[in-house]
C-alpha positions, 0 to 999 in steps of 0.5 A, spaced: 500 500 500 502 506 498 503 513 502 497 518 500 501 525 499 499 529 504 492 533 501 490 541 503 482 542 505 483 550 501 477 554 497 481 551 489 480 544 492 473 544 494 473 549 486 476 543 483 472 536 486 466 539 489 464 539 482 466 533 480 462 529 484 455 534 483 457 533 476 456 525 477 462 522 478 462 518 484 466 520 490 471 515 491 474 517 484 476 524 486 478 523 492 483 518 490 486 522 485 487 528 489 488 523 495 484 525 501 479 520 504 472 519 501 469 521 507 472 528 507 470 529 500 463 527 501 463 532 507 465 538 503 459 536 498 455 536 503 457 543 507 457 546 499 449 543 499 448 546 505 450 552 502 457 552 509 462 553 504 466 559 506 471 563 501 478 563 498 480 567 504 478 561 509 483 558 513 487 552 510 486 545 513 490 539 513 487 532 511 489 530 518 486 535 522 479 534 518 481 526 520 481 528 527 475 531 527 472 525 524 475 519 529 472 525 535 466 525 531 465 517 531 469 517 538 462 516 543 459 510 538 465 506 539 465 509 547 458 506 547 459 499 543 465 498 548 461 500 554 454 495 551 460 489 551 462 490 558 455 490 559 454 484 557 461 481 559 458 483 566 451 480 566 453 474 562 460 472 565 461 466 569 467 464 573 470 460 566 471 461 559 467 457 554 461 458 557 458 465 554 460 467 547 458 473 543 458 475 535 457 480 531 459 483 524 463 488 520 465 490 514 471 492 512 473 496 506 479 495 502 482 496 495 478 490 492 472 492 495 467 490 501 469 485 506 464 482 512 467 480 518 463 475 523 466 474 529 465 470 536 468 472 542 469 469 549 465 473 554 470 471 560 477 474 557 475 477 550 479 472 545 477 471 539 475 463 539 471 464 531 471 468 526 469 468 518 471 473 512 467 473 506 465 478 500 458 477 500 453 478 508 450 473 508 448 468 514 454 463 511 458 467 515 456 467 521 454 459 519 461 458 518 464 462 524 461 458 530 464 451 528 470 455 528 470 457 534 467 449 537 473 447 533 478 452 536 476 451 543 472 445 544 467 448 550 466 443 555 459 442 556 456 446 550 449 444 552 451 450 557 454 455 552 450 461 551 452 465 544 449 472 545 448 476 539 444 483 538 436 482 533 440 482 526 436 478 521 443 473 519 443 471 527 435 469 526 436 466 521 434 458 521 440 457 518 444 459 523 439 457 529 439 450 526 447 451 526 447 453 534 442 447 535 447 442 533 452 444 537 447 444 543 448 453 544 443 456 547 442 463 542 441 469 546 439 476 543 438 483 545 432 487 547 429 492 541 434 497 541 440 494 544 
């Protein structure tokens, strides 16, 4: 992977890429030409819609700064996403390992395009015990992930494991509740809005 040159947030960028993207172009294509992240780009179109645009006298920002601002922004969601797991690590644990697992799914943007990333972790001490990468989202990820994790940590007494997931319709699936159920896993789901 190569070194994005360092890129300046100044009144000639938003001149020259702004209109890109308002004459149709997608904005991955002119911000990986001028070498700034897609989300600063779809920002600035934003802000031009909404008329916040300021002038050519506007200060300069750097590529970095506007990062900055972007992880402060996202910082409390991971905040509560961490604080919602040790909630959970905290009601679920027990006083061993193999007894409580929980899953979820993420995407991961790369140069080739989306990968789906499902994971099962151990509510006791967080190691990973099953995982599963596929290009498409589809519940064979999650069906993949949990013989991984009987395979990598053969639980004692599986009719006692709990997998906790939140109400997504991959993890309610027949498919993957069929999965849970030949390995004697009891399945677990957030409430609404969890």
């Amino acid at each position: 992977m190569t070194k994005m040159a360092r890129a300046r947030d100044t009144f000639q960028f938003r001149q020259e890429a702004v209109p890109l993207v308002e004459g149709g172009q997608s904005i991955a294509a002119p911000a990986h030409t001028l070498g700034v992240v897609d989300q600063t780009l779809c920002n600035r179109v934003k802000a031009q819609r909404q008329g916040k645009l300021s002038g050519a006298d506007s200060k300069a920002v750097s590529v970095q700064h506007m990062e900055i601002s972007r992880l402060r922004a996202e910082l409390p969601r991971v905040k509560m996403e961490c604080d919602i797991l040790e909630k959970a690590r905290s009601y679920f644990a027990k006083a061993q390992p193999g007894k409580v697992w929980a899953g979820d799914m993420t995407c991961i943007a790369t140069e080739e395009g989306w990968l789906f990333l499902a994971v099962a972790i151990d509510l006791f001490s967080r190691p990973t015990v099953g995982w599963s990468l596929r290009q498409d989202m589809t519940r064979q990820i999650l069906i993949e992930a949990v013989p991984m994790a009987c395979f990598q940590r053969h639980p004692d007494g599986l009719a006692e494991l709990i997998f906790h997931s939140d109400r997504g319709s991959p993890y309610a699936s027949d498919g993957f509740r069929g999965v849970l159920n030949e390995y004697g896993i009891t399945s677990s789901m957030s409430g609404k809005g969890n």
